[in-house]
C-alpha positions in Angstrom: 0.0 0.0 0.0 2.8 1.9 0.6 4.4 1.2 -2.1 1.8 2.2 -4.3 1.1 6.1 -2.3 5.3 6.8 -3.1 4.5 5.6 -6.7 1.5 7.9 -7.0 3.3 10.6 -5.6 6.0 10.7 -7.6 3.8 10.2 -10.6 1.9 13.5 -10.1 5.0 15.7 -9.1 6.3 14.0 -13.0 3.2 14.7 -14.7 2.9 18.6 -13.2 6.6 19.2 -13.8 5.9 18.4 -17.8 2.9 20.8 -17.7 3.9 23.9 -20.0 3.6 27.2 -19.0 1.8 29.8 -21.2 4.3 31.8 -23.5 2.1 34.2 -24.9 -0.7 34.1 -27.1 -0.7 31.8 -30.4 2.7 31.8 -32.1 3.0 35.6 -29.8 5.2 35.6 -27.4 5.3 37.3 -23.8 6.3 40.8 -25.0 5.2 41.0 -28.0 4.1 45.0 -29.5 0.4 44.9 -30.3 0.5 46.7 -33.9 2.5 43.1 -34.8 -0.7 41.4 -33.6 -3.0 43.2 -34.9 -1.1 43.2 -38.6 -0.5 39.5 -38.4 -3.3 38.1 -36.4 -6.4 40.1 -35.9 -6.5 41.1 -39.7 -6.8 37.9 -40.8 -8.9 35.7 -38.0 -11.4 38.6 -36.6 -14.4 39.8 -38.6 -14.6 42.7 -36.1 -11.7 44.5 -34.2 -11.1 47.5 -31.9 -9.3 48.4 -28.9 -9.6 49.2 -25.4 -7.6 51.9 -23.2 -9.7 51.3 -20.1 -7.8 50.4 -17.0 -4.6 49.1 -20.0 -4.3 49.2 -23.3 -5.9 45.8 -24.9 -6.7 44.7 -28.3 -10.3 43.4 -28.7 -11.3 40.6 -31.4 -15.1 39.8 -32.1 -15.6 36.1 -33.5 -12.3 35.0 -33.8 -11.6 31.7 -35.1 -8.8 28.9 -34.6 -8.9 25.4 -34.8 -12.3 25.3 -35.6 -13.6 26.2 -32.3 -16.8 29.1 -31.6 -14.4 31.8 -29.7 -17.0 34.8 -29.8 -14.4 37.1 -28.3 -10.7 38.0 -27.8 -9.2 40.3 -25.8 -5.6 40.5 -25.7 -4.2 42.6 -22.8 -0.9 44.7 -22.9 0.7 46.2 -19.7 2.8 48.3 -19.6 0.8 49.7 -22.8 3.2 47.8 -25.8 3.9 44.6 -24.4 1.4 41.5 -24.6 0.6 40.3 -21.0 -2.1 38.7 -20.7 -5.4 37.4 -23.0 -9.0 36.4 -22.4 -11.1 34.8 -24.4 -15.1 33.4 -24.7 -15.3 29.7 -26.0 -19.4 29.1 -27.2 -20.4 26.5 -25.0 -20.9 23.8 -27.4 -17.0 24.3 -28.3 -15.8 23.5 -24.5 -14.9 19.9 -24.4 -12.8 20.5 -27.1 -11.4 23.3 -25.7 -10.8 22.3 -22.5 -9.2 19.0 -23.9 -6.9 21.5 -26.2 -6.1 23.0 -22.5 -5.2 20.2 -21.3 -3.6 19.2 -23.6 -1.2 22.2 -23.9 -1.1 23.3 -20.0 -0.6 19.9 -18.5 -2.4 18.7 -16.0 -4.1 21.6 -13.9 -2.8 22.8 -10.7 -6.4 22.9 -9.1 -9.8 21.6 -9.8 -12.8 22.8 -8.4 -16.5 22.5 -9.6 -18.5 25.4 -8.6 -22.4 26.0 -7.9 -22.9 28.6 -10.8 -19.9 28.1 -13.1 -19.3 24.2 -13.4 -15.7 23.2 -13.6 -12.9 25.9 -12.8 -9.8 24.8 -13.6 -6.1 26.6 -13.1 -2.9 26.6 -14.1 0.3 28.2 -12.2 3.6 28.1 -13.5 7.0 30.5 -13.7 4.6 33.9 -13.3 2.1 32.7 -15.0 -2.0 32.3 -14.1 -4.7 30.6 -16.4 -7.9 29.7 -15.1 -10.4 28.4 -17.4 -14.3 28.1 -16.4 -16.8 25.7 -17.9 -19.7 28.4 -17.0 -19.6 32.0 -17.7 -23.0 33.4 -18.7 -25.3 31.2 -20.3 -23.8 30.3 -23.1 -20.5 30.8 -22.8 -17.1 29.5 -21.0 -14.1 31.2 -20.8 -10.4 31.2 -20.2 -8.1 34.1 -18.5 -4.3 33.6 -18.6 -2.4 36.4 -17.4 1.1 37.1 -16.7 2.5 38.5 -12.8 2.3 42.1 -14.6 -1.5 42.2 -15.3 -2.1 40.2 -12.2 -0.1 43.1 -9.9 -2.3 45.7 -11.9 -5.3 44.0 -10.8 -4.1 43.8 -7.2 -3.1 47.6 -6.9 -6.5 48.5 -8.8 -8.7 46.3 -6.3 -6.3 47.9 -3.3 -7.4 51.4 -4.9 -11.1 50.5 -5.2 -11.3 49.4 -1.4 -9.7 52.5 0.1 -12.3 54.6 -2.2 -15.1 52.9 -0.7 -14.2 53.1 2.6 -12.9 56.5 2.0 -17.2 57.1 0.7 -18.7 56.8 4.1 
């Protein structure tokens, strides 16, 4: 029995050690400016594309396709303003399994698993300053998948920080 809970062990730390990090978005790295994006990818796989320059600068893609998977919409995130950082992305429920396999498939194994009451499966990957969580449920129909590198996740952190203090700063 023994025997068999070392050999399971060691199993699982192999199999999460081989799990890939993400290294940017499609054949984009980490890094990468966005006008080289949106000349070599959003022109060609987006019927409709615009920007956003609300809390940092982010490239948005409406029906994007790849791999012959429903993605409804792309939003690729840049922080500080000409570096990619971060992407998220709607997958048309009917498209998940696949998805999600292809996830798997790429990521490795996840690092947690959790089914919640209103959004099904979560699952998340950390690796080398990197964050993906990808959830079954995200409106009705609709899953979705955040990856983010430690830049856009600090952001967040110092904007939620910034957002407490002005509501408590309101009363």
């Amino acid at each position: 029995m023994r025997v068999l809970l070392a050999a399971a062990v060691l199993l699982t730390s192999f199999v999460s050690a081989a799990a890939e990090p993400p290294t940017g978005f499609s054949d984009f790295k980490w890094g990468t400016r966005p006008d080289v994006i949106r000349e070599q990818l959003l022109s060609k796989r987006c019927r409709e594309q615009g920007e956003s320059r609300g809390v940092w600068y982010s490239l948005e893609c409406h029906n994007y396709s790849a791999e012959g998977l429903s993605l409804p919409f792309l939003r690729l995130d840049f922080e500080p303003g000409d570096s990619l950082a971060g992407y998220y992305m709607t997958i048309a429920r009917g498209s998940y399994p696949r998805f999600r396999d292809l996830a798997l498939q790429r990521f490795g194994p996840p690092t947690s698993r959790r089914t919640q009451l209103f959004q099904g499966t979560v699952m998340s990957w950390v690796s080398q300053g990197v964050r993906a969580t990808l959830i079954e449920k995200c409106g009705v129909d609709i899953s979705c998948i955040d990856v983010a590198t430690a830049v856009i996740d600090r952001r967040r952190q110092q904007l939620q920080e910034r957002e407490r203090r002005d509501a408590v700063q309101s009363f």
